[in-house]
Residue, then its C-alpha position, 0 to 999 in steps of 0.5 A: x500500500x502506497x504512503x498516499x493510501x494510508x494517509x487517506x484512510x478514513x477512522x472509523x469506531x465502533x459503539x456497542x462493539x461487544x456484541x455478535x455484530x461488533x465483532x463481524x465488523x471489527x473483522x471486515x474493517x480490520x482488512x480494509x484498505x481503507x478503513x483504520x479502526x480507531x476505537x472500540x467502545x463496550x462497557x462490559x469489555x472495557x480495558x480488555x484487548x481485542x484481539x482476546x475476543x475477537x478470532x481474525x484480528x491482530x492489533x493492539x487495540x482494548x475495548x474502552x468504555x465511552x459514553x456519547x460525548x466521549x465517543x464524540x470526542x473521538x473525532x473520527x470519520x465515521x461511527x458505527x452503532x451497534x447498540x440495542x434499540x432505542x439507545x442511539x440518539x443520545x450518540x447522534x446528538x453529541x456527535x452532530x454537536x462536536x462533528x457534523x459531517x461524522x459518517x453515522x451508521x446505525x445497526x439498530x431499529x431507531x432511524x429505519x423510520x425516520x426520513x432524514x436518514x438513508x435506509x441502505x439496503x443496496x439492492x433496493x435503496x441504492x439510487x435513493x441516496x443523496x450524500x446522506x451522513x446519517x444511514x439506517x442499516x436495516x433489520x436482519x430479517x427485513x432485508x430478506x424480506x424486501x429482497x423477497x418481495x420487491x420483484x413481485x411487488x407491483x403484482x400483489x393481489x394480497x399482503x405477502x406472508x413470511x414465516x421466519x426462522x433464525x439462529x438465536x445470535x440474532x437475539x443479541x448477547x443478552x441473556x433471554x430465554x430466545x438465546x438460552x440454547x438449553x431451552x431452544x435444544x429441540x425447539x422452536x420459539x414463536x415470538x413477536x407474531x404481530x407487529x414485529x418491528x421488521x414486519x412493519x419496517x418491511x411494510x414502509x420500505x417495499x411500500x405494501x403491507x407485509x405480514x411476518x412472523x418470526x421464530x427462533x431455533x437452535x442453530x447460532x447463526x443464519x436466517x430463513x425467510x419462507x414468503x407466501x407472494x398471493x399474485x393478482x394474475x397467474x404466473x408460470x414458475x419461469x416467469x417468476x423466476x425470470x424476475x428474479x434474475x433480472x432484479x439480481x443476476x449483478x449483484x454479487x450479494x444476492x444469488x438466485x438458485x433453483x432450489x429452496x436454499x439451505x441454512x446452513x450453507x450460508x453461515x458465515x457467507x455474505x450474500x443472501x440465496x434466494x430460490x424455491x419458486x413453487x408456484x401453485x397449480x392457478x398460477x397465481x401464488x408463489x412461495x419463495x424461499x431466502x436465507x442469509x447470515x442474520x450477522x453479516x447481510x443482515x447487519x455487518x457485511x451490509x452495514x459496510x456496503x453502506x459506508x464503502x459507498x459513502x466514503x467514495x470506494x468500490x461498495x465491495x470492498x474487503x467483502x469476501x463475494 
């Protein structure tokens, strides 16, 4: 790497590093060329090195605990919030104060409804950016919700119905009964049937009402999202599927297959699959199915997208596609 490179890197620090999220950023950001992570904010870890939670990273960095204004002191080129929901805006505001012009990327629910911010899920939002410095990351399950969807959205004879299952990462590193592997061995949670926050964020984003009800399983990581699409005019299984690949045959992070994907084939990977197709003996519903990593298109490897675009390099860069 050039000297000029290096001098061009961009500081980036993390906010709520300690959780599953945090630590798929610290990954991608600590081998990106140019992205330097400055700092890495958690209460709980605080004083310890990174490198003792993190496998993939090499470096002297220790978690510190900050408060906002502390963070916002830090003066860096972007922050990322990796915070539970509703535990934002006071980081917003201390930033806004001391460094407007900061790169803010929140992972939590708390600006996917709000105007001012960018909502950035590439494959769907990308010509909708305007230079935004605020950017709204969207919900795991949302994503694969959207993508679901969208290709079909102006054929809708009914609200789609999506039955979800994820991996318990995706109830965070706080200690619930949705995250207890013990009490999901051999289990399958319902939770949340109506009016879960993705349900009604998928429903502003695609402009349709969704209907989405979520369960959590065993497995650590990975989502799967099973969409009931109820279309106003019969389809062959070609046709749809044709919409599908033209939506996304080039984009590198989400791949069309024939078959319903599986799970496990994408933990750890970060594209969403896409497939199944059935469609029904009148033609007129479709069932298709998409998996993807809940901490990586669902939120790390996403999150990055967004800030590779916003700082001015290639949207890939230092994702592995």
């Amino acid at each position: 790497m050039s000297h000029d490179m290096t001098s061009a890197r961009k500081t980036l620090g993390i906010v709520g590093a300690r959780g599953h999220t945090g630590a798929e950023l610290i990954r991608l950001v600590a081998a990106h060329p140019a992205l330097e992570l400055v700092f890495v904010s958690s209460r709980e870890l605080d004083g310890q090195r990174v490198v003792d939670h993190v496998d993939g990273y090499a470096g002297e960095l220790r978690y510190a605990s900050l408060d906002a204004d502390a963070v916002a002191a830090q003066g860096v080129d972007v922050v990322v919030l990796a915070l539970p929901n509703g535990k934002a805006a006071p980081y917003v505001e201390a930033i806004d104060k001391a460094k407007p012009d900061t790169l803010i990327l929140d992972l939590s629910a708390d600006y996917r409804f709000d105007s001012t911010w960018y909502y950035g899920l590439p494959e769907l939002t990308r010509g909708k950016w305007r230079g935004e410095k605020k950017i709204s990351n969207p919900g795991c399950y949302a994503t694969a919700i959207q993508l679901s969807i969208a290709p079909l959205k102006d054929l809708l004879a009914a609200p789609p119905v999506c039955f979800g299952v994820s991996g318990y990462s995706g109830a965070g590193t706080t200690p619930s009964d949705k995250n207890d592997p013990e009490k999901l061995r051999d289990n399958l949670m319902p939770y949340s049937l109506t009016g879960h926050t993705h349900e009604k964020e998928a429903s502003r984003h695609l402009g349709v009402p969704v209907e989405f009800m979520p369960h959590v399983a065993p497995h650590f990581r990975g989502l799967t999202v099973t969409t009931n699409l109820y279309l106003a005019r019969k389809m062959s299984r070609e046709e749809v599927m044709q919409r599908f690949h033209h939506a996304y045959d080039a984009e590198p992070l989400v791949q069309v297959l024939d078959e319903a994907p599986w799970v496990s084939a994408v933990a750890g990977r970060h594209h969403v699959d896409i497939g199944g197709f059935a469609v029904s003996a009148d033609g007129k519903r479709v069932v298709v199915v998409a998996t993807l990593d809940n901490l990586l298109k669902g939120a790390a490897t996403q999150a990055l997208q967004n800030i590779n675009r916003a700082i001015g390099v290639d949207e890939f860069t230092a994702i592995p596609h």
